[in-house]
N, C-alpha and C positions, 0 to 999 in steps of 0.2 A: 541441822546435821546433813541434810542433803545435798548441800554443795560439798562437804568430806566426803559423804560415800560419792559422788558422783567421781569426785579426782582421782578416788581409789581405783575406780571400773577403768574408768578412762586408760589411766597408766597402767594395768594389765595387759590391754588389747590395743591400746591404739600408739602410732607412730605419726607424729604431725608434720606439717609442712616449714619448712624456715625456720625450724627448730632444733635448738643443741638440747635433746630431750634430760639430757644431766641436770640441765639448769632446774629442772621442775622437783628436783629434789629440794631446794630453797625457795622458786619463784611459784606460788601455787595456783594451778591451772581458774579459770575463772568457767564454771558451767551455767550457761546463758537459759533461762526459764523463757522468757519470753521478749517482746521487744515490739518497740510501737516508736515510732514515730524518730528522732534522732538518738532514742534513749534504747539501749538495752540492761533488761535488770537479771539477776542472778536470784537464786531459790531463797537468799537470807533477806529478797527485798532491796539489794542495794543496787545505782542505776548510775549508768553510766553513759556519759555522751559520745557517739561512735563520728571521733574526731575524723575518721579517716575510711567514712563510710564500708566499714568491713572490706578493705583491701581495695575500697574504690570503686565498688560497682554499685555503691545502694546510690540512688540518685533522687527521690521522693520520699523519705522514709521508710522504716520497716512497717510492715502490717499495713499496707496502704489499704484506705479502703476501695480506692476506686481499681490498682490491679487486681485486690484480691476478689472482687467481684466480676471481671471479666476471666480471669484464670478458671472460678470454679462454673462460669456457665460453659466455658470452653469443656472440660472436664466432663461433664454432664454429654457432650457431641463427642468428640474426638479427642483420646488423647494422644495417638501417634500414627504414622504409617510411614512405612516405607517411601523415601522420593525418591526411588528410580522407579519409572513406568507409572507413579502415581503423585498427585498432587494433592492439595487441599486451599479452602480458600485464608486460613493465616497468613499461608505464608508468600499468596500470591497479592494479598492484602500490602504485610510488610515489603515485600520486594518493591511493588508499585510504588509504596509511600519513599523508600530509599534510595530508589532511584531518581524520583522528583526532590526529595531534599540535600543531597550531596551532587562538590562541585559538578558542573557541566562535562561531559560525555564520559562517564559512567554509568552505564546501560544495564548490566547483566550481574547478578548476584547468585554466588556459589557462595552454600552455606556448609559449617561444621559446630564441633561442641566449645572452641573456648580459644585464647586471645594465642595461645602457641601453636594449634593444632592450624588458625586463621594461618599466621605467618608462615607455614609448612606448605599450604595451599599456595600460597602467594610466587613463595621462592618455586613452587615445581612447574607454576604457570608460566611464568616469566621462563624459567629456562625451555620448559615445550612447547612453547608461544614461538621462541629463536628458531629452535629445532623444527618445527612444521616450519617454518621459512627459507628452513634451509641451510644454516648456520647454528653452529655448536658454540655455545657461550656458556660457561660451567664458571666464571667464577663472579662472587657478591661482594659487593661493597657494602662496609656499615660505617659507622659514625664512632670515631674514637668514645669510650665511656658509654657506650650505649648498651642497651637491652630488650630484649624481644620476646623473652622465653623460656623454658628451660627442657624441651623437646632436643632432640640432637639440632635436626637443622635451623632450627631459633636460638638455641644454645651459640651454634659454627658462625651469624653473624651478629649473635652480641659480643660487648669487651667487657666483660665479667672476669679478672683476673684468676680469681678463684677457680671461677669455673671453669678456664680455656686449660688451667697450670692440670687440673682432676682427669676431665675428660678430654684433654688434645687427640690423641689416638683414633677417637671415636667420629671427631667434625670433618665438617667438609669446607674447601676450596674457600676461603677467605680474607678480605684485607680491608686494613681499618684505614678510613681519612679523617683528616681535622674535623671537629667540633666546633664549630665557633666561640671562646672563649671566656665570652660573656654576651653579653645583651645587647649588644653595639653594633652597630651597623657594618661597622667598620671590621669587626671583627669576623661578621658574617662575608663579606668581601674576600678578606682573604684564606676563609675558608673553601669556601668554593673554590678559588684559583689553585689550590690544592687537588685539591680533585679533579677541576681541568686538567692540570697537568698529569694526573693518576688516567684519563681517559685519553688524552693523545698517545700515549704511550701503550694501553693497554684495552682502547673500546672493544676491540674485535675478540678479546676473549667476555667482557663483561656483561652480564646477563643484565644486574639490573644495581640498583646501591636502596637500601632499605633505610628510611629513617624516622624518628619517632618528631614528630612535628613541635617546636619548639619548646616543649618539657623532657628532659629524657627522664623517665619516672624513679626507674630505681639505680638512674646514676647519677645520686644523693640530689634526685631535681634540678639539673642544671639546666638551665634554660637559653635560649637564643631569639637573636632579633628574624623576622619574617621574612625579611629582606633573603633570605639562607635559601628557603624552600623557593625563591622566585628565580633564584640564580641557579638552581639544580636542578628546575624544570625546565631551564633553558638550555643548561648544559647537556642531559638527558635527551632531549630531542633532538641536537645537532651530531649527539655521536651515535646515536640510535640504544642507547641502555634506556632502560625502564626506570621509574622512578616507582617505587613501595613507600606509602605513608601508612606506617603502624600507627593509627588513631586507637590504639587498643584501652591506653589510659585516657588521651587528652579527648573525645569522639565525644559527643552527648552536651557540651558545652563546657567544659572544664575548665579551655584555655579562653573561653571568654564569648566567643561565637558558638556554634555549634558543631563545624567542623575546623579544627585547628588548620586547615589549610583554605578557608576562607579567607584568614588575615592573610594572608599571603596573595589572595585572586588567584588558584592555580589549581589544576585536577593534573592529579597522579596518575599514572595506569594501572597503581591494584590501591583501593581503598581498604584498610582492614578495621573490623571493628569487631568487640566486644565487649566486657564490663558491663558498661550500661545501658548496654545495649535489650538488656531485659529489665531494667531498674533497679538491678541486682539480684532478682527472684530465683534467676534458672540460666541454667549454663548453656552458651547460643555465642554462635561469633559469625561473621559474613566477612567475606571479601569482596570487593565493588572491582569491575574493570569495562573496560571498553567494547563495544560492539565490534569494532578493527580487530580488539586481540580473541573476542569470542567467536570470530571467524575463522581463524588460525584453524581450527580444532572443526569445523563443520565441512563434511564432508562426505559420502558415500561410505558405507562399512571401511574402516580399515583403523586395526587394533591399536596400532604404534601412532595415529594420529588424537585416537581419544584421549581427554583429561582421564589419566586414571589417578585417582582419590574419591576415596567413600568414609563415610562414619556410619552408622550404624542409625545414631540419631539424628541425622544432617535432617534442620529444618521442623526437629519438632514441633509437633501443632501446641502442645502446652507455653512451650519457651517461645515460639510467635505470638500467642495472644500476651501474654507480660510483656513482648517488647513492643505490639501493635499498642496497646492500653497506657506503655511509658510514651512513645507518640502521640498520643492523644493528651497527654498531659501538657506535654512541649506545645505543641499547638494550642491547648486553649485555656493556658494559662500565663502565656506572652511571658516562658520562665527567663530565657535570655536577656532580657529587658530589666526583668526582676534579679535577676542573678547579679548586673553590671550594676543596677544599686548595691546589691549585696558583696560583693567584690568592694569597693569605698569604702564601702564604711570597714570592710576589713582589712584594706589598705592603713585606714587610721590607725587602727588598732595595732596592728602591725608596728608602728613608729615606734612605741615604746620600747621594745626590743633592742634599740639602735645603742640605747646609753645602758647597756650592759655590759661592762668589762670583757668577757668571756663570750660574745657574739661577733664572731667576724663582719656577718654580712646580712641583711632581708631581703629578700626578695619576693615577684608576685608575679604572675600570669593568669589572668582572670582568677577564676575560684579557687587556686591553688596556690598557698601563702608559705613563705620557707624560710625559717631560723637557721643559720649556720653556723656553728659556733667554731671555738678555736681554741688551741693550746692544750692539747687533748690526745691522749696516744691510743690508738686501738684496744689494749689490752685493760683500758680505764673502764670501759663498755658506759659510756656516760648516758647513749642512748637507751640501755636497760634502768637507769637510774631514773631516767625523763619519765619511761613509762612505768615503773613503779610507782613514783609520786604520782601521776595522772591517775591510777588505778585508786589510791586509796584518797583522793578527790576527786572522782566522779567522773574522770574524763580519758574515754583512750585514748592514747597517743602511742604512734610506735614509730618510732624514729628511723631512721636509714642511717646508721652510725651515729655519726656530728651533727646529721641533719634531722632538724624538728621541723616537722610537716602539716601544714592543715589541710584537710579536704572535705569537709564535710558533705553530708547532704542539702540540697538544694531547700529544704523546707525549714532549715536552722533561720530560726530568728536573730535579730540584732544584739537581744537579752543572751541570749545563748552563744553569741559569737564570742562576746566578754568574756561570760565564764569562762570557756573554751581557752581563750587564748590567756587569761589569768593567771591559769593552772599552769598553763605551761611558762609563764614569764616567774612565777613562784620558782616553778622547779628548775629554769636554767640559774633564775639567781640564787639559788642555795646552792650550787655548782660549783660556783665562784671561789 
């Protein structure tokens, strides 16, 4: 009876995220006892595999033993302080390691609490970066179908229809270019020439163009060839815009390396990360940029040239040791290597999907595997259907409409990749 009363408390007091809370009058909330390893169980015992690493940021499992041992000796020293006028060694710890592990000249690391607050930071650098130079550039490129956030100014350069139709009133100064249209080379080519042509016309107003590195996450995962990001860092440097690579989903090894803009050979001028960037534990995002643009801003007192943005918990000493401890994993566990076996074999497994009536397309980009189905009208919510069945066989799954997604944690076995993807080849083919 403690998962009833617990749903009951629940829907009294609380308001969720991504949530049409009506549905929970029929879909009933699931309240999570505990959780260990890819598995989280509920109070009646039943366990479930967290397809999609709780929203993407768990990357080693839950209950690790090795974070959760570096977190509580941290606990025991330090659990926070202020980083203005003071430091600690977490987080001078992480900074070292992140700047020796992301592309080449990315120097300096300014921290906040989480992957939109990252993005905020990002967009106000790049524009007072322009502005200390001496040039006023106010307006952002983003990537047709893309997403950053749900802050105003993460919000102003995603293309969330929904979102832009809600809140237009509220965003700022933005314009979308081509997407590359699939996974092609080719398609990447004349993407970018679009946006060429978007900066001959308009560099001198444009601050910077933000784009999520070859998965756009919650726009239904569509993905692009590398080729995209090499052509925009080239274009980017001849008209003087910034290039922003939101690693906030694909960052930690997702898209297959460990920074999604390695496949590419290219460093950005603002790196953002978060997710898993704690291993999922604790809420913590960075932004990477260059020594050039963190000069902009160095200077003798004077107010209008300082970076002004603060959080309150910028650089947590708790949320630095989970993410110095999710480093130490990556290092000395050569997961990358292990991951790219693990990637195959879910490649394979992937294939059967193909001969389902009712499955447009599959596709993969390192750890992240993507069912899209077809012939499907919005108000069907097929994706509420996907993850009903998943729920009552063992397996979250929360789809992005038409799109069934995997992502699991990094420590999913072979055996468990099957089930995983079983459950979910059951329930597109009962769709049918």
């Amino acid at each position: 009876m403690k998962n009833e009363e617990l749903k009951n408390r629940d829907l009294d007091v609380l308001w969720h995220p991504c949530t049409q809370m009506k549905d929970h009058e029929k879909l009933p909330l699931i309240p999570i006892k505990k959780a260990h390893g890819i598995y989280l169980e509920d109070f009646e015992g039943n366990r479930y595999i967290d397809a999609i690493s709780s929203w993407w940021v768990n990357m080693f499992g839950h209950t690790n033993s090795y974070i959760n041992e570096k977190i509580k000796e941290q606990l025991d020293r330090l659990e926070h302080v202020i980083l203005a006028g003071f430091t600690h060694e977490q987080v001078i710890r992480l900074s070292e390691r992140l700047v020796k592990l992301t592309p080449d000249g990315l120097d300096k690391c300014f921290y906040s609490d989480n992957g939109s607050s990252a993005v905020e930071v990002a967009l106000k650098m790049s524009y007072h970066a322009h502005l200390n130079s001496g040039v006023k550039k106010s307006l952002f490129v983003s990537l047709k179908n893309s997403y950053h956030g749900e802050t105003i100014g993460a919000l102003s350069v995603g293309d969330v229809e929904l979102y832009k139709e809600t809140y237009e009133p509220l965003l700022i100064n933005t314009v979308q270019t081509a997407v590359p249209k699939d996974m092609s080379k080719e398609s990447a080519v004349r993407a970018a020439a679009e946006f060429e042509l978007l900066c001959k016309e308009r560099a001198d107003e444009i601050s910077a163009i933000i784009v999520e590195p070859l998965i756009q996450g919650a726009g239904y995962m569509h993905m692009y060839h590398p080729h995209f990001l090499l052509l925009l860092r080239e274009i980017c440097t001849q008209y003087n815009v910034h290039l922003i690579a939101d690693e906030v989903m694909v960052g930690f090894g997702r898209a297959g390396e460990l920074f999604a803009c390695e496949k590419a050979g290219i460093s950005p001028d603002f790196l953002v990360l978060s997710k898993g960037l704690t291993g999922g534990y604790l809420p913590l995002s960075v932004v990477l940029t260059s020594n050039e643009i963190y000069a902009k801003f160095y200077c003798d007192y004077n107010e209008h040239k300082a970076f002004l943005h603060s959080h309150s918990y910028t650089g947590n000493a708790l949320a630095c040791s989970a993410a110095n401890a999710t480093l130490d994993i990556f290092e000395n566990d050569n997961i990358i290597e292990k991951n790219k076996q693990k990637a195959a074999f879910m490649s394979k497994e992937l294939e059967k999907f193909s001969s389902l009536d009712n499955v447009a397309e599959v596709r993969q980009t390192g750890m992240v595997c993507v069912v899209e189905l077809k012939g499907y009208e919005p108000e069907e919510r097929i994706g509420l259907k996907v993850y009903e069945y998943g729920l009552k066989h063992g397996v979250l799954l929360r789809p992005l409409g038409h799109i069934v997604y995997f992502m699991p944690p990094y420590i999913i076995t072979e055996e468990e990749i099957t089930i995983m993807m079983d459950v979910a080849y059951e329930a597109i083919r009962l769709l049918a």
